[in-house]
C-alpha positions in Angstrom: 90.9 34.6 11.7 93.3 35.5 9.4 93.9 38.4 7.7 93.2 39.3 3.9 96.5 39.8 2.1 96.7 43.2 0.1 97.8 43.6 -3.0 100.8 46.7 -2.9 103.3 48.1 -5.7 106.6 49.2 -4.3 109.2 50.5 -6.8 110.5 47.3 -7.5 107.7 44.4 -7.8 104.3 43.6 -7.0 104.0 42.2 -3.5 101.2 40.5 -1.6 101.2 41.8 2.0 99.7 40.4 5.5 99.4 43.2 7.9 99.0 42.8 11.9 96.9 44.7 13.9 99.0 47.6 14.7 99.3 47.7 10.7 102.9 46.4 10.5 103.8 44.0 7.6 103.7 40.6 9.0 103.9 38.5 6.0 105.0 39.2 2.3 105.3 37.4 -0.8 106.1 38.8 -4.3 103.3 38.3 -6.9 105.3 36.1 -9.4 106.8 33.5 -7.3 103.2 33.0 -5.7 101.0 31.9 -9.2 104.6 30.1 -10.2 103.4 28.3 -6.9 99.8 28.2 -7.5 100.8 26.6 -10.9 102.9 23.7 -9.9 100.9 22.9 -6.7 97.2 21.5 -6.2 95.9 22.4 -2.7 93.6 20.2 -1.0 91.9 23.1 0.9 89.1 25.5 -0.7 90.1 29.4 0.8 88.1 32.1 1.0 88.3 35.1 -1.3 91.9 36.9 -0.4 93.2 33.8 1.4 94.7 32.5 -2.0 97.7 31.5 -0.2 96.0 29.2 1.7 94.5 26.7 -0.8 92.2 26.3 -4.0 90.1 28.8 -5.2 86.8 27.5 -6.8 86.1 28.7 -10.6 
């Protein structure tokens, strides 16, 4: 199953983060270059609420 992604504010930017179990980042993306994404891409796959890397989201 995979893990919710979290939403966390370093000094820099605004990051979405992945964490494994023994709570180490595993995956990170930065906020503004994931909706750029979400925005030129249709995905074919529904996700579940905090999967929004993963697919659609339904409205």
């Amino acid at each position: 199953m995979a893990v919710k992604r979290e939403l966390i504010v370093p000094k820099g930017d605004k990051r979405y983060v992945r964490r494994d179990p023994k709570g180490q980042f595993k995956e990170s993306d930065d906020v503004g270059r994931s909706l750029a994404a979400d925005r030129r891409k249709k995905a074919k796959t529904v996700a579940k609420p905090g999967q929004g890397d993963k697919g659609d989201r339904k409205r």
